[in-house]
C-alpha positions in Angstrom: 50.3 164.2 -85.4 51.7 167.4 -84.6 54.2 166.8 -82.2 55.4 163.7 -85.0 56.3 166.8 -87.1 58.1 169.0 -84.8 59.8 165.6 -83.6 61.1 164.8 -87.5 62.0 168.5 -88.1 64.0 168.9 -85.1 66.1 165.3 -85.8 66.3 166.7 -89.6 68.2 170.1 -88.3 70.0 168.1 -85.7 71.0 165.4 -88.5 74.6 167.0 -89.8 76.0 168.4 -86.2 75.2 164.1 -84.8 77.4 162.5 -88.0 80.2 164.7 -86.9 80.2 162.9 -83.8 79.1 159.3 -85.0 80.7 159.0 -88.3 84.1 159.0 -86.3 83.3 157.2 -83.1 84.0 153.4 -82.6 82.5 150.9 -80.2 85.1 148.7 -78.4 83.4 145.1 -77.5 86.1 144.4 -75.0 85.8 147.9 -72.8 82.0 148.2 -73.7 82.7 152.1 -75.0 82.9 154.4 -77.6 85.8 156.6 -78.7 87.3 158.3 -81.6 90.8 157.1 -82.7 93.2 160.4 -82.6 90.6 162.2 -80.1 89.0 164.0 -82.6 86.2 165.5 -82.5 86.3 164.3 -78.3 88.9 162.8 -76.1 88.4 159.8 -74.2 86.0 157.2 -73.8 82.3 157.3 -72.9 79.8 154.9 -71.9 77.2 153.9 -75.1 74.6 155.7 -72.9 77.0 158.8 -72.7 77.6 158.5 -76.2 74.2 158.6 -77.5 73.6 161.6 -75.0 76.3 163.7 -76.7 75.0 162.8 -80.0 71.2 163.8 -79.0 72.2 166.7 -77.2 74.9 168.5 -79.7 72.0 167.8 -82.6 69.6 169.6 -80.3 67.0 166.7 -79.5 68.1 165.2 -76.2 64.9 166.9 -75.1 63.1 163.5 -76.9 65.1 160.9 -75.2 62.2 159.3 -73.1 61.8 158.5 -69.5 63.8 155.4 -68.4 66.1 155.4 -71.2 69.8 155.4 -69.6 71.1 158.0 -72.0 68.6 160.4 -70.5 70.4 160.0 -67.2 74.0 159.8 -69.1 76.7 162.2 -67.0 78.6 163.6 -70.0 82.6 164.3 -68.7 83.0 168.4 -68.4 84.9 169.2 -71.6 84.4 166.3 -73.5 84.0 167.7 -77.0 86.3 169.9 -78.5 84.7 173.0 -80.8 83.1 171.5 -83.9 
C-alpha cells in the first residue's frame, strides 16, 4: 500500500508538466506517430513508445514504466523538446 501512495503522488506532481506535452500532440494513423502541429512544445515526430517516454519522463515518473513495456526502452531524439 505504500508504494500505491508514493506511485499516485508522484503522477499527481507530474500531472500539469505531461498535459503540456499531450494536450497538443496528435497521432497520425497513416505514419503511426505522434507530433505537434507548428512544433510546439517539440519538433518532429516520435514513435507512440517515444511519445509516452517523453510524457513519463518530463512529469518525473518514467521511473514506473515497467519491464517489457516498449516505452521503457523508447530512444528519445537529443533535443527533442524545447524549454517548457
Amino acid at each position: 500500500m505504500r508504494g500505491d501512495g508514493r506511485e499516485k503522488a508522484a503522477a499527481e506532481a507530474g500531472a500539469a508538466r505531461a498535459k503540456q506535452l499531450w494536450q497538443p500532440a496528435h497521432y497520425c494513423y497513416g505514419c503511426t506517430s505522434v507530433f505537434c502541429p507548428g512544433g510546439t512544445p517539440w519538433q518532429g515526430v516520435l514513435t507512440p513508445e517515444a511519445f509516452k517516454k517523453l510524457v513519463w519522463t518530463e512529469a518525473d515518473y518514467a521511473d514506473q514504466l515497467l519491464p517489457g513495456d516498449q516505452a521503457k526502452d523508447a530512444e528519445l531524439p537529443s533535443g527533442v523538446l524545447r524549454e517548457l
